[in-house]
TORLOTOR-541479 format. One line per field, with one value per atom (N, C-alpha, C, O, CB): atom name; x, y, z. Coordinates in steps of 0.02 Angstrom, whole numbers, plus 50000, padded with zeros to 5 digits. Atoms other than C-alpha are relative to their C-alpha. Glycine has a CB too. Example, Ala and Ser with C-alpha at 12.3 -4.5 7.8 and 13.67 -1.06 7.14 Angstrom:
residues 2
name c(N CA C O CB N CA C O CB)
east c(50045 50615 50045 50097 49950 49958 50684 49961 49986 50020)
north c(49941 49775 50060 50059 50001 49941 49947 50055 50110 50023)
up c(50000 50390 50000 50033 50062 49997 50357 50037 50045 49929)
***
This chain:
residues 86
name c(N CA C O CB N CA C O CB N CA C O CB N CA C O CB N CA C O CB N CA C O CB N CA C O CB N CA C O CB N CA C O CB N CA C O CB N CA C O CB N CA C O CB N CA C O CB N CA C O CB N CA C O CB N CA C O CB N CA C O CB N CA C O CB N CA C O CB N CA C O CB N CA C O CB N CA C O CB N CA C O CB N CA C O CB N CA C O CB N CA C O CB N CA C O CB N CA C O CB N CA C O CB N CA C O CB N CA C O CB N CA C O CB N CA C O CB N CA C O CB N CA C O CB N CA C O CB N CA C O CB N CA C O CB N CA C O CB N CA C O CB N CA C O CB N CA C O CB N CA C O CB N CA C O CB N CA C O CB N CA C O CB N CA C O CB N CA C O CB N CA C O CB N CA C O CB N CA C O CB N CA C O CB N CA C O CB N CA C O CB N CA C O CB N CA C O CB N CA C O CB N CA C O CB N CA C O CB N CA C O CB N CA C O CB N CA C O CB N CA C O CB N CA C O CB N CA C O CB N CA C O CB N CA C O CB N CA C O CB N CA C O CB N CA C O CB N CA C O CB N CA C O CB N CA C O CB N CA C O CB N CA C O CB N CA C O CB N CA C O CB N CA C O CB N CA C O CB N CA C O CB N CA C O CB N CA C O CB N CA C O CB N CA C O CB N CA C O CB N CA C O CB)
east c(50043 50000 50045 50085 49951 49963 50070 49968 49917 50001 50027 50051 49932 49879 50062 50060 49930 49945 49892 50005 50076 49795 50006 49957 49998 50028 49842 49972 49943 50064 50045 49768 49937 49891 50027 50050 49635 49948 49889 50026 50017 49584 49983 49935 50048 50035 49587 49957 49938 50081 50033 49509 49904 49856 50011 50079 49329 49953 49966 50014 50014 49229 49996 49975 49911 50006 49242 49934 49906 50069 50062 49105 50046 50091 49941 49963 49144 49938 49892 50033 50045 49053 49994 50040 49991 49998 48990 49936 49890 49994 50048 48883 49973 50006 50036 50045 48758 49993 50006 50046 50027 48704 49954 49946 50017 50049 48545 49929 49941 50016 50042 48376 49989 49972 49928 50045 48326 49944 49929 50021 50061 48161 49945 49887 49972 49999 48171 49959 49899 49977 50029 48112 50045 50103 50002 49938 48181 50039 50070 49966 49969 48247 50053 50067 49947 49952 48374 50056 50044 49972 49946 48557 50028 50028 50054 49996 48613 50069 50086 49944 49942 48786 49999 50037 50007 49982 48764 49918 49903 50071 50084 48562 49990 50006 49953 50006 48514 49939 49940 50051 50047 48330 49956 49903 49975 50015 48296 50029 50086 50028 50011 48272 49962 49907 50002 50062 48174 49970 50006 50037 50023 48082 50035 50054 49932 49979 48156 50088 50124 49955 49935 48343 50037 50014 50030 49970 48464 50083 50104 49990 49945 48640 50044 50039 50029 49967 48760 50062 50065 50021 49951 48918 50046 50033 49972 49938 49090 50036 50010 50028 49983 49181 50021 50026 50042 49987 49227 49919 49908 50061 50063 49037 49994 49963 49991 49998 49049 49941 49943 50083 50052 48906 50038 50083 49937 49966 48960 49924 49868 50025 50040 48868 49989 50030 50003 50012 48778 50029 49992 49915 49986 48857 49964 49957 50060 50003 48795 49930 49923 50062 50035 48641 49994 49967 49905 50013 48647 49964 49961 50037 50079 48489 50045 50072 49957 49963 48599 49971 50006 49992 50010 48479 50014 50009 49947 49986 48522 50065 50078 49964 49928 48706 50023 50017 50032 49962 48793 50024 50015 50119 49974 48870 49978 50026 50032 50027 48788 50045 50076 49934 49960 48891 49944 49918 50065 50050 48780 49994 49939 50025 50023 48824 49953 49938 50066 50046 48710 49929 49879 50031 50065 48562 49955 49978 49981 50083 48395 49981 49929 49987 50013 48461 50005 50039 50056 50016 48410 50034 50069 49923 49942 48495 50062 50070 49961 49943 48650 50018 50007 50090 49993 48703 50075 50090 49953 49930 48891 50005 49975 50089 50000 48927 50087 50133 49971 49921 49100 49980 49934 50063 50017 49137 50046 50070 50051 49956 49225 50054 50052 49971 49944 49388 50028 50032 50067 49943 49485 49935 49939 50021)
north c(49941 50000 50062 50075 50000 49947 50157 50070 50063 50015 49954 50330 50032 50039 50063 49975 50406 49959 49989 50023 50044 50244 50004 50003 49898 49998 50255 50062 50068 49994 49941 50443 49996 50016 50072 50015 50401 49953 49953 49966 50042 50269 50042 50037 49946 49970 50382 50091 50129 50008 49963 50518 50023 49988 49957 50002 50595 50083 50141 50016 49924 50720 50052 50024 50003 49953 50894 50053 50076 50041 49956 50998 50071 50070 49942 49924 51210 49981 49957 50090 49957 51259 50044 50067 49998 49929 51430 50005 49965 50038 50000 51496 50077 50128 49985 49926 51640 50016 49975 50073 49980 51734 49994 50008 49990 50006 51698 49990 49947 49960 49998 51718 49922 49893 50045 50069 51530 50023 50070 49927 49981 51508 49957 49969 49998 50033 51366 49966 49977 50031 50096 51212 49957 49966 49971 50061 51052 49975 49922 49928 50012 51049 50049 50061 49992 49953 51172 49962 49922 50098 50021 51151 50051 50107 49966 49951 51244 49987 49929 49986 49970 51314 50006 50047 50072 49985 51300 50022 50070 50073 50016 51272 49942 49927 50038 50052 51101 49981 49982 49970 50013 51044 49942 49935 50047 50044 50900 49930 49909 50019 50058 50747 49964 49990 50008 50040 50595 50045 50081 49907 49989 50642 49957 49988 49993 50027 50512 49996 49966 49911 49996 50546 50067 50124 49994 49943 50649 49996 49964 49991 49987 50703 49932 49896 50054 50056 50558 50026 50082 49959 49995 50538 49952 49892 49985 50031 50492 49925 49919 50058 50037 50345 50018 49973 49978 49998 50451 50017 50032 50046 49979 50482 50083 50104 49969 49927 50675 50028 49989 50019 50000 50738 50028 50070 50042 49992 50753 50051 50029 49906 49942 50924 50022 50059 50037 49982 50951 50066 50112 50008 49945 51088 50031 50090 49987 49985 51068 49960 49906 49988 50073 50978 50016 50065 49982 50009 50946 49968 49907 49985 50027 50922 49953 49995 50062 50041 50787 50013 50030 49920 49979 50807 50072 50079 49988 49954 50965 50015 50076 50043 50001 50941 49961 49903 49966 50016 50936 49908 49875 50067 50050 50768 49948 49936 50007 50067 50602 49965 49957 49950 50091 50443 49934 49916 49991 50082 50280 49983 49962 49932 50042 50224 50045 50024 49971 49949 50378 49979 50007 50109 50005 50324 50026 50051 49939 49991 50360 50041 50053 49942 49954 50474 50060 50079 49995 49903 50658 50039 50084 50037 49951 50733 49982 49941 50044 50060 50707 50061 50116 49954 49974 50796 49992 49954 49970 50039 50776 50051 50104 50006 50014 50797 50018 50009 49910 50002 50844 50034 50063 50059 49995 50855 50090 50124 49908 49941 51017 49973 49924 50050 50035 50987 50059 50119 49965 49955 51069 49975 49990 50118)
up c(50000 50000 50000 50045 50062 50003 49933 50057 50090 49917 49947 50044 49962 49993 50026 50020 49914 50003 49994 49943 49979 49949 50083 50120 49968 49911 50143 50007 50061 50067 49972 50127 49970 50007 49986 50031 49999 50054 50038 49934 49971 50148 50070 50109 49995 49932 50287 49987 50032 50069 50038 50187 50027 50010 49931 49966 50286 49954 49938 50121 50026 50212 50076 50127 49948 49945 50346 49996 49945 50000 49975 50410 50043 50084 50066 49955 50458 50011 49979 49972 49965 50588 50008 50043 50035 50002 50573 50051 50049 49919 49946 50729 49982 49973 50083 49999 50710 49922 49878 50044 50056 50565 49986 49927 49963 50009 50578 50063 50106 49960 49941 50706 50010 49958 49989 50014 50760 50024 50062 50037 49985 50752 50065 50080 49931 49932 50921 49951 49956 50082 50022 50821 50027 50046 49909 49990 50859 49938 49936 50029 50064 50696 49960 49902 49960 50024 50711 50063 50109 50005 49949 50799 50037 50010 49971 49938 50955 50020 50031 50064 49957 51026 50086 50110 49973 49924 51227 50016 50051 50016 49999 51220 49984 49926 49955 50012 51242 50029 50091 50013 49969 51263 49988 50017 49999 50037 51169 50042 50034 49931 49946 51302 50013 50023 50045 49963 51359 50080 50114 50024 49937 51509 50041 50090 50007 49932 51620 49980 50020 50023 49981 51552 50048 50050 49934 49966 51667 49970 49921 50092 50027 51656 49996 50045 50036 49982 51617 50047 50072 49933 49942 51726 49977 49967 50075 49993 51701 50053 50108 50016 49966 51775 50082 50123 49963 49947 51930 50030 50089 50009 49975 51937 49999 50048 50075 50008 51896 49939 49891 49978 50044 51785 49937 49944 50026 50064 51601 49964 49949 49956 50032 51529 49957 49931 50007 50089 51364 49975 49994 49978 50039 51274 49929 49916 49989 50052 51105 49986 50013 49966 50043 51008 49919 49892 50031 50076 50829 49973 49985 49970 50060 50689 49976 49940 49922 50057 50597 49926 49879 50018 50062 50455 49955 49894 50001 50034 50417 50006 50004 50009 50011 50421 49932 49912 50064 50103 50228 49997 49945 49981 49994 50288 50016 50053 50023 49942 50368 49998 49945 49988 49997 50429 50012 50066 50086 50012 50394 50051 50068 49961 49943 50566 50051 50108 50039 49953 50640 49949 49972 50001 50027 50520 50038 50089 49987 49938 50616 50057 50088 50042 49930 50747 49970 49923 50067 50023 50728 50036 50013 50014 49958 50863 50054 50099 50041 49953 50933 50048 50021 49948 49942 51113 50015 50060 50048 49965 51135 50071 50071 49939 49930 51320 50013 49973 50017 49984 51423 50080 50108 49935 49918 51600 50008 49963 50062 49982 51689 50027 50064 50047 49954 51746 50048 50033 49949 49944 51895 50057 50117 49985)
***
């Protein structure tokens, strides 16, 4: 395997994120910067292995992102999560 098929192989398409420029209009079908409201009723915060609560920052529409990955099929919004440290 030459180097131009080992980059052809690790090769992803990229997503900019650009924040603002525009009013949301609070659907669930828009994506949010440090507004996260999109939850089961009986989920709460998850928690790290030391048991520390791990805090939504972000939620993203997936469908309306330029990109999909096959292995997210079906899910609409994704929540990534991070703890505080110090």
């Amino acid at each position: 395997m030459d180097i131009q098929e080992i980059k052809q192989r690790l090769a992803r398409p990229a997503v900019k994120l650009i924040a603002g420029g525009f009013r949301p209009t609070g659907t669930d079908e828009e994506s949010w910067l440090g507004k996260v409201f999109l939850f089961r009723p009986d989920e709460g915060l998850p928690a790290n292995q030391a048991g520390q609560p791990l805090l939504p920052y972000a939620q993203f529409y997936l469908p309306a992102l330029p990109v999909n990955n096959p292995l997210l099929a079906g899910v609409r919004v994704l929540t990534p999560v991070g703890c505080r440290s110090g």
